[in-house]
C-alpha positions in Angstrom: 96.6 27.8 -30.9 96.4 24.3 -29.3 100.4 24.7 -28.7 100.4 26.0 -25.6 97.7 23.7 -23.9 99.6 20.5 -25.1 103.1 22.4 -23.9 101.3 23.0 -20.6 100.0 19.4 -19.7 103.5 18.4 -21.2 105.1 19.9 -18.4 102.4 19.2 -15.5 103.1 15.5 -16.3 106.7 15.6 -15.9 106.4 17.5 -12.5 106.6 14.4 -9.9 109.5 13.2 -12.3 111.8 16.6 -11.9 111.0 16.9 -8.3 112.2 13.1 -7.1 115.2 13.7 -9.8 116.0 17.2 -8.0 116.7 15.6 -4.4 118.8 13.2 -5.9 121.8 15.3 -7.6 123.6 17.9 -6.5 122.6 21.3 -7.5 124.9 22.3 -10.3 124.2 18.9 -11.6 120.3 19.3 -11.6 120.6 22.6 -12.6 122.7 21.1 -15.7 119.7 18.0 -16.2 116.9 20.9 -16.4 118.7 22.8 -18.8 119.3 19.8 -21.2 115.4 18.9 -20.7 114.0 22.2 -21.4 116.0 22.3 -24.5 114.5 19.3 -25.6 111.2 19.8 -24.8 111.7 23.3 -26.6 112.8 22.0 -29.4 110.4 19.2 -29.6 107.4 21.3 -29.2 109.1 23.8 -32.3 109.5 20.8 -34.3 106.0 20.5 -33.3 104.9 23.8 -34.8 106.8 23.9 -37.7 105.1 20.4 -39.1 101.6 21.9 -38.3 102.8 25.5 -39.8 104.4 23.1 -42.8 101.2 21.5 -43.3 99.4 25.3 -43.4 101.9 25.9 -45.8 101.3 23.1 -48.3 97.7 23.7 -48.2 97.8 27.2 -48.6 100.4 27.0 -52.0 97.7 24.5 -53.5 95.4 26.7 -53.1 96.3 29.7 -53.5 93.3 31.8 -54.3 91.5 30.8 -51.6 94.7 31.7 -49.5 94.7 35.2 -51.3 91.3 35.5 -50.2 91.6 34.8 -46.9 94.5 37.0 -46.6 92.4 40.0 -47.7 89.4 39.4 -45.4 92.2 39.1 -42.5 93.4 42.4 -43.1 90.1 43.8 -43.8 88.8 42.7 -39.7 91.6 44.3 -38.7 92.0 47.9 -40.8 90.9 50.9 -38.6 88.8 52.3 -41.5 85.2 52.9 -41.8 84.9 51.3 -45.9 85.7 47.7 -44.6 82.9 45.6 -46.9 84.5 44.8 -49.3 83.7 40.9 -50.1 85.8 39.7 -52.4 89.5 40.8 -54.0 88.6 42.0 -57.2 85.9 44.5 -55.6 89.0 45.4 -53.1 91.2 46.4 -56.5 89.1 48.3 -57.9 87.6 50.4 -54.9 91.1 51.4 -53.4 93.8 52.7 -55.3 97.4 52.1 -55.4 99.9 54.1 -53.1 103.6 54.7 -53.3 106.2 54.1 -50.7 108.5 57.3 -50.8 111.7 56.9 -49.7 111.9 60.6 -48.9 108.9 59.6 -46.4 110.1 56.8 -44.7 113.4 58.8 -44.0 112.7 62.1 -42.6 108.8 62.4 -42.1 107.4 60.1 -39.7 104.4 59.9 -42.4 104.3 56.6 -44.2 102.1 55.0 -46.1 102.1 51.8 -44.6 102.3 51.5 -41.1 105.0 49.3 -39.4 103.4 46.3 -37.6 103.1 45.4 -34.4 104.8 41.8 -33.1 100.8 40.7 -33.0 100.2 41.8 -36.3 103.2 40.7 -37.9 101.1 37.7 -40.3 101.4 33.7 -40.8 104.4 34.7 -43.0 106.4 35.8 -40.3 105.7 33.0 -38.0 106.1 30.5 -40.8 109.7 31.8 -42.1 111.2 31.9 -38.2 109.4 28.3 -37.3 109.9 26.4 -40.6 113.7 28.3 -41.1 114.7 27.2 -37.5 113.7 23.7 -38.3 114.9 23.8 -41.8 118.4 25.2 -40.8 119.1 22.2 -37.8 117.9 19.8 -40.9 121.0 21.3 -42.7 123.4 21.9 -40.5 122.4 19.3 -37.3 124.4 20.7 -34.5 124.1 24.7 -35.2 120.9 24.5 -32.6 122.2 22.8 -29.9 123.0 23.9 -26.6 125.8 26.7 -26.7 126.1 26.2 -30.4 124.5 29.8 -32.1 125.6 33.3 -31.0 123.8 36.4 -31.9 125.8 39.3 -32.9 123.9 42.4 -32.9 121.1 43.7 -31.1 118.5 42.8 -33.9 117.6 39.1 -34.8 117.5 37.6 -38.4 114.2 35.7 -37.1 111.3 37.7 -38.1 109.0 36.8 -35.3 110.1 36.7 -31.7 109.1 32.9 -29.9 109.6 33.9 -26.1 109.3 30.2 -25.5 110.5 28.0 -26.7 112.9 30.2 -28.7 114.4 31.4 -25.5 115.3 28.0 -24.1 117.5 27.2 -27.3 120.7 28.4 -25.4 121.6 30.7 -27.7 125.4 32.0 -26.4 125.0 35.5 -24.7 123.6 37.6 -22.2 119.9 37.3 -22.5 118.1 40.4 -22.7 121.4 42.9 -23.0 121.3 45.9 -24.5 125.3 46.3 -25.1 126.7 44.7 -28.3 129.6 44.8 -27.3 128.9 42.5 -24.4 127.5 39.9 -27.4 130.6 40.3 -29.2 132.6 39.2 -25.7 129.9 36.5 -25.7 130.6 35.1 -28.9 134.6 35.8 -28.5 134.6 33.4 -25.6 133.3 30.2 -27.0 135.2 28.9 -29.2 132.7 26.0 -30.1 130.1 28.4 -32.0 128.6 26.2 -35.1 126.5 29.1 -36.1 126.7 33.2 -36.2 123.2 35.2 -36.1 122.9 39.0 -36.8 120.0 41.4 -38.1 121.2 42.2 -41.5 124.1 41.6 -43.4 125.3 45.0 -43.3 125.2 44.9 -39.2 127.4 41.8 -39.1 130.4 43.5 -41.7 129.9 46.7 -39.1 130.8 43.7 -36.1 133.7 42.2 -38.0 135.3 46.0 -38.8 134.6 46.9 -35.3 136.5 43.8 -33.7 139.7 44.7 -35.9 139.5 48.1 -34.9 139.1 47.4 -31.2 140.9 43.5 -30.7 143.6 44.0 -28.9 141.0 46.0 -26.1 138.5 42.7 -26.8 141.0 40.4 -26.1 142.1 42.5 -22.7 138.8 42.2 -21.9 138.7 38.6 -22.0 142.3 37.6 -20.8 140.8 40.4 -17.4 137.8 37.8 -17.0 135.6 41.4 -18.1 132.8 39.7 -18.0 133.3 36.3 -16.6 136.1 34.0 -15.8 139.7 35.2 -17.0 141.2 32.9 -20.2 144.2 34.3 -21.1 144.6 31.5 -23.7 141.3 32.5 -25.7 142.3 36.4 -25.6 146.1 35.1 -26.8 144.0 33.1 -29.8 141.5 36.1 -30.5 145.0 37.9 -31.2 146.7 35.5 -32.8 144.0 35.3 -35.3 143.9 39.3 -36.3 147.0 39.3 -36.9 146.5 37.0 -40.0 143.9 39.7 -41.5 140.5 39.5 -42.3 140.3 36.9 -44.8 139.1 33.4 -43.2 138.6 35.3 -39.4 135.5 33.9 -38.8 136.6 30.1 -39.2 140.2 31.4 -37.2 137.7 31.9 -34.3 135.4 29.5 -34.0 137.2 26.3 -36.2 133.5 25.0 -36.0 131.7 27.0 -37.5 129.1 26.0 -40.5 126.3 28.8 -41.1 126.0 32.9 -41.3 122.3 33.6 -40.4 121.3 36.9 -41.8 117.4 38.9 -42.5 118.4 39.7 -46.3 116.3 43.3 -47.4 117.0 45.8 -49.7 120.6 47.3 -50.1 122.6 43.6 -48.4 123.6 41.9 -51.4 127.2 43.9 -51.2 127.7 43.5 -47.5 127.0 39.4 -48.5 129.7 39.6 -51.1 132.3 41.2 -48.9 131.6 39.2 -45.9 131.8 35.8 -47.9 135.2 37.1 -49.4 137.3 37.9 -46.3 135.7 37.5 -43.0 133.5 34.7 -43.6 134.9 32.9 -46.4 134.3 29.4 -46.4 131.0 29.5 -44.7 127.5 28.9 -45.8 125.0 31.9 -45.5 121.2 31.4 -45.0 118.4 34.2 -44.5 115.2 32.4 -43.4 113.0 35.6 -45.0 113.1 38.6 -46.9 111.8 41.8 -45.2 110.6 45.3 -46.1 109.1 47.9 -44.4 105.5 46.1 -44.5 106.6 42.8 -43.4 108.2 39.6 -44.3 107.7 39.3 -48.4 109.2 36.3 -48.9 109.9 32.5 -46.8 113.3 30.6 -47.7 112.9 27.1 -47.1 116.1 25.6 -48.3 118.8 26.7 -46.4 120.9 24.7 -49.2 119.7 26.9 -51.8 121.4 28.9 -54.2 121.4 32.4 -51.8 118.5 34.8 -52.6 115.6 32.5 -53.7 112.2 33.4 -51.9 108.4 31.9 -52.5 106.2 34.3 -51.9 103.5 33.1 -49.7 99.5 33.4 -50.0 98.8 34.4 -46.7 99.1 37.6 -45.0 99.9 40.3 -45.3 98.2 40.7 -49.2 100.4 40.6 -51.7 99.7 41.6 -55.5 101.8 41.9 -58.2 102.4 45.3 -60.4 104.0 43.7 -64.1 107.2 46.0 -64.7 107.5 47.2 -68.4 110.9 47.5 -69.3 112.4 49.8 -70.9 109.1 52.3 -70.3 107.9 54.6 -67.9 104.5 53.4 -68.6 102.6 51.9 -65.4 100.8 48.6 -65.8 96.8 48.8 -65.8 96.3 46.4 -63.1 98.1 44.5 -60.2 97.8 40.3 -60.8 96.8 37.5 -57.9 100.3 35.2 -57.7 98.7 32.7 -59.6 99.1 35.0 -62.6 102.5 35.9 -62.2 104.8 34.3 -65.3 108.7 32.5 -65.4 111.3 34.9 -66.2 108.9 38.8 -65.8 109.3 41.1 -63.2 107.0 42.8 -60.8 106.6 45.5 -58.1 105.8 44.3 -55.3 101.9 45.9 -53.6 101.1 45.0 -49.7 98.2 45.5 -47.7 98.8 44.7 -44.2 96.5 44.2 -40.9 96.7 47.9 -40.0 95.5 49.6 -43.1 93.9 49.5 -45.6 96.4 50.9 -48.1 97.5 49.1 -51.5 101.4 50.3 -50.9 103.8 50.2 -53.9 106.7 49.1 -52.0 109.2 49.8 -55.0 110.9 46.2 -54.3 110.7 44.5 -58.3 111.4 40.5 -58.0 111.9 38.2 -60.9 109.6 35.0 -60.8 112.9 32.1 -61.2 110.2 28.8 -60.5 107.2 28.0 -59.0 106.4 26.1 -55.7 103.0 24.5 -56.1 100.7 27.3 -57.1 103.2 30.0 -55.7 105.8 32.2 -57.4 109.4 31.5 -56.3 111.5 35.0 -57.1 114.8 36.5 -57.2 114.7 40.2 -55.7 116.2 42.4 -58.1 116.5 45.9 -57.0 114.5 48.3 -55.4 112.5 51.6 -57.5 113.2 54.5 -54.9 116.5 53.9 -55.5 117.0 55.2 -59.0 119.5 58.1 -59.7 118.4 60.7 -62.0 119.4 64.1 -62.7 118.8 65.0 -66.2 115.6 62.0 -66.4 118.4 58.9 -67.2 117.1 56.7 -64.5 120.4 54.5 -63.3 118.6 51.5 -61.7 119.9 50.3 -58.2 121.2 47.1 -60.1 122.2 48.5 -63.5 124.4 50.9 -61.2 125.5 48.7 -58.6 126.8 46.5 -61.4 128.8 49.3 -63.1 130.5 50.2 -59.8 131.3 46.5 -59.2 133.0 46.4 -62.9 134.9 49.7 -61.9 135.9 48.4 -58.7 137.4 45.3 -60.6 139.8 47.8 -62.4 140.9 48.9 -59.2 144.2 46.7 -58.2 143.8 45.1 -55.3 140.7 46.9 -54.0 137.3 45.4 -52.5 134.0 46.9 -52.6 132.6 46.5 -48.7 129.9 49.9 -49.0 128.4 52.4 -51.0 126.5 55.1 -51.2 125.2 57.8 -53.9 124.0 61.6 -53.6 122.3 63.3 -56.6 124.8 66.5 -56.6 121.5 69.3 -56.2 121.7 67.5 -52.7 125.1 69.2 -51.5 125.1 71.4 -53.9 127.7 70.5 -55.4 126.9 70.9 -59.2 128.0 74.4 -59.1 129.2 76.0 -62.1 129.1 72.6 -63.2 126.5 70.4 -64.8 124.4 68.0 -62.4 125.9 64.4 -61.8 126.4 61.8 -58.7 128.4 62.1 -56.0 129.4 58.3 -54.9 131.1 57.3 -51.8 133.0 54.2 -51.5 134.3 51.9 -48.4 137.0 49.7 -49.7 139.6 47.2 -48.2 142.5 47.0 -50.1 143.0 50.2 -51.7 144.1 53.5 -49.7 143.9 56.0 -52.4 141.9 56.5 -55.5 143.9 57.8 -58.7 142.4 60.0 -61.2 142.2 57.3 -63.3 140.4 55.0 -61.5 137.8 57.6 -60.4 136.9 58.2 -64.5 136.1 54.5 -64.5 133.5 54.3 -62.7 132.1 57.0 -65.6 132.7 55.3 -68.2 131.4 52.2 -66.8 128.5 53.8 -66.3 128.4 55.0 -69.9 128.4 51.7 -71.3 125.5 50.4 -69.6 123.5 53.0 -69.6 123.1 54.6 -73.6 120.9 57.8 -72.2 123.4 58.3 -69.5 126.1 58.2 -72.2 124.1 60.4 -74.8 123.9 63.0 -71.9 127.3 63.0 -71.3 128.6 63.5 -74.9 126.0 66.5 -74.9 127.6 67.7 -71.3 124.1 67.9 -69.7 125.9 65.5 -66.8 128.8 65.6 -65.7 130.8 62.7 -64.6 130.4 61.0 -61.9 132.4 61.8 -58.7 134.2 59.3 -56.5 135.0 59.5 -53.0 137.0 57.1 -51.2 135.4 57.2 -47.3 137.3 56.2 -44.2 136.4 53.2 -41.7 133.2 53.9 -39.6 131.8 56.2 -42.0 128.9 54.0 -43.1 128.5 52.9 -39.7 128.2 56.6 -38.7 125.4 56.7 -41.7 123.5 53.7 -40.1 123.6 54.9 -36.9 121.8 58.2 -38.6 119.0 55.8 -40.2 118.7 53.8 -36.8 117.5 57.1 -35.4 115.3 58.6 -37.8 111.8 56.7 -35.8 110.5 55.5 -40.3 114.0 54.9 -41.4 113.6 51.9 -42.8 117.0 50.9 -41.9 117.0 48.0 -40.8 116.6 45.8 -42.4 116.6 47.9 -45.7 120.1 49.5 -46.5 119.2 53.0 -49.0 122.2 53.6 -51.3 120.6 56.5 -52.6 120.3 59.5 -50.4 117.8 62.1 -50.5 118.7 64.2 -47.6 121.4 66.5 -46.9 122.4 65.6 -43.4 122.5 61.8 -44.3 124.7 62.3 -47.1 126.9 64.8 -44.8 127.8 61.2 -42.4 129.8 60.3 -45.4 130.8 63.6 -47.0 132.4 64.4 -43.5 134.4 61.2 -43.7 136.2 61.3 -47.0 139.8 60.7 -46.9 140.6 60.4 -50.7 
């Protein structure tokens, strides 16, 4: 809170200074001095912040029960519900029971059981992963943060928590304040000098790359008119230059300096990452300050130079507790833990209890603890419990099924997976006459037209890492799995759906499961094969 005092007097002092400097230079010259000033004092006073919010940080991961504590008596002043005296967490556990996050809920209903948060509500971990990632990532890469050296490329930022200032005065590239991606893409198009590319999600930024092939040669018209700005018939003759060579390497084809992808990872991007790493972006580093779900920032990365994915769960808020995962059960766990009592190598449910209720949410996100940082849990996110197929009670896990279809796709010469998404069949009624089974639509690059052959291989994929799934389809109780091969803008079309539905929680969180008809219709509409 003493930030913006100390920011204040900073620039009170340095008021005589600017004005005799002002009626010395010209006026594009001055303007040119002030912007290079506020850019350091911006990031100065960030660098600030981070080392006080780094400092918080240590404390807090030392001591983590009292951080737990706090946590929970935070969210307790601020829950709008009349049994707030509680004193102490395990009194909290045992008084309020835990909740489930349904999918189903967060897509259609408007009811959910844990209330989005407001920018003021959003917790220390939010602040923490956008102040300590921005510093972290200029550690790592040292010129992605300087002036003109980051564009954004969607509407939605990979920073969790907005800084109107001094985040504002980084000179990102861009139209401040637009509401037309497209005019971030021209942005982006026409500097040539970009060290760093931002988007919301992963899944957003392979929606920007598809759209730019499908729409270059009007892009580069746009910028060889001067639509916006100055005409430069040489940058729109390099834009087309470098689609003609295809997708792989684009990104570095563009912009030659380019170092870092900065992406929000969540639920449902870990395919979008693959693909984007293999052709448009290949060659560059990717680095996702947080992971989000619907309740919040879960997790703070603060290695940028980290293997991708790795995430220390922090002690402050919002209140997290841990629900041990039994494998290879559908027994529940008696009890959540504290994270000083999670263990190396199990896996847990994430539960969260935010600022605005008062509700201990299953969020269905299970993580795997990989290390520890201080007193805290460092995890892997593995895959996500509302998004589990099951027809005849086999229960295909989003990663045991995501790793059959990436072994199917494999078998498929020359193809790459870039989306999917799966229907239970009672959803389009399309079991029948026929016995129950998935419905699975696929976005590829590479492969036009899916054989017979390569549809069953996804089955039998499936069969071998799954033995119940196998044992019901020797019986026939399932049938085998259908593929459909979708065409380009299909799961765009699909996003756009989620974007609209007011709980969706896309984004950041990509569903590959579908529980409703008219969602699974954007893609049924749009099969070609």
């Amino acid at each position: 809170m003493l930030l913006w005092p100390l920011l204040l007097l900073l620039l009170l002092l340095l008021l005589p200074t600017l004005a005799l400097l002002m009626q010395q230079r010209s006026q594009d010259a001055r303007l040119s001095w002030l912007a290079g000033l506020q850019h350091r004092v911006a990031w100065g006073a960030l660098v600030w912040a981070a080392t006080w919010q780094r400092w918080r940080l240590e404390q807090s991961t030392l001591h983590v029960h009292e951080s737990q504590q706090q946590a929970l008596r935070w969210c307790l002043q601020g829950a709008q519900r009349p049994h707030c005296s509680f004193t102490d967490i395990s009194t909290f556990r045992n008084h309020l029971p835990l909740t489930k996050a349904s999918q189903t809920q967060e897509e259609e209903s408007g009811e959910q059981p844990l209330p989005p948060t407001s920018n003021q509500d959003l917790g220390e971990a939010s602040l923490q992963a956008t102040v300590l990632g921005l510093v972290a990532l200029n550690k790592a890469y040292p010129e992605v943060l300087a002036q003109g050296g980051t564009a954004r490329l969607t509407l939605t930022s990979p920073w969790p928590q907005p800084l109107p200032w001094p985040g504002n005065t980084l000179d990102r590239v861009g139209t401040r304040g637009t509401k037309d991606p497209r005019a971030l893409l021209l942005d982006a198009l026409r500097s040539p000098g970009l060290r760093a590319l931002e988007a919301g999600t992963a899944v957003e930024l392979l929606d920007v790359f598809l759209g730019l092939e499908a729409d270059g040669e009007e892009l580069a018209g746009a910028i060889a008119a001067g639509n916006p700005g100055a005409p430069l018939p040489e940058r729109a003759a390099e834009l087309r230059e470098a689609l003609e060579q295809g997708p792989r390497g684009l990104a570095l084809r563009l912009w030659p300096k380019l170092q870092v992808v900065v992406t929000l990872d969540a639920g449902g991007q870990a395919e979008a990452v693959a693909a984007l790493r293999a052709l448009w972006c290949q060659g560059l580093a990717f680095f996702s300050p947080a992971y989000a779900a619907s309740g919040g920032v879960l997790g703070l990365n603060l290695q940028p130079e980290q293997p991708y994915g790795l995430y220390l769960l922090p002690p402050g808020a919002p209140f997290i507790e841990l629900l041990p995962v039994k494998e290879g059960t559908q027994e529940e766990a008696a009890s959540t833990l504290l994270l000083t009592e999670a263990q190396q190598g199990k896996e847990y449910e994430l539960v969260l209890t935010d600022h605005a209720s008062l509700t201990r949410c299953r969020l269905g996100d299970v993580v795997r603890v990989v290390g520890v940082y201080n007193q805290c849990p460092v995890v892997r996110f593995i895959y996500r419990l509302g998004q589990t197929l099951s027809v005849r009670g086999e229960d295909i896990g989003e990663d045991l099924f995501s790793e059959a279809l990436g072994r199917a796709v494999g078998q498929w010469p020359g193809a790459k997976l870039l989306d999917h998404g799966c229907v239970e069949s009672s959803i389009l009624d399309s079991s029948a006459g026929s016995a129950p089974h998935y419905e699975v639509f696929v976005a590829l690059r590479g492969l036009r037209n899916l054989s017979e052959e390569n549809r069953d291989k996804l089955d039998h994929c499936l069969q071998e890492a799954s033995p119940r799934y196998k044992s019901l389809r020797f019986w026939g109780s399932v049938g085998p799995a259908r593929v459909h091969l979708v065409g380009q803008g299909a799961f765009r079309a699909l996003r756009a759906a989620l974007a609209a539905c007011p709980s969706s929680p896309f984004p950041p969180a990509m569903p590959r499961v579908l529980r409703h008809r008219h969602l699974a219709q954007c893609l049924q509409e749009r099969v070609v094969s």
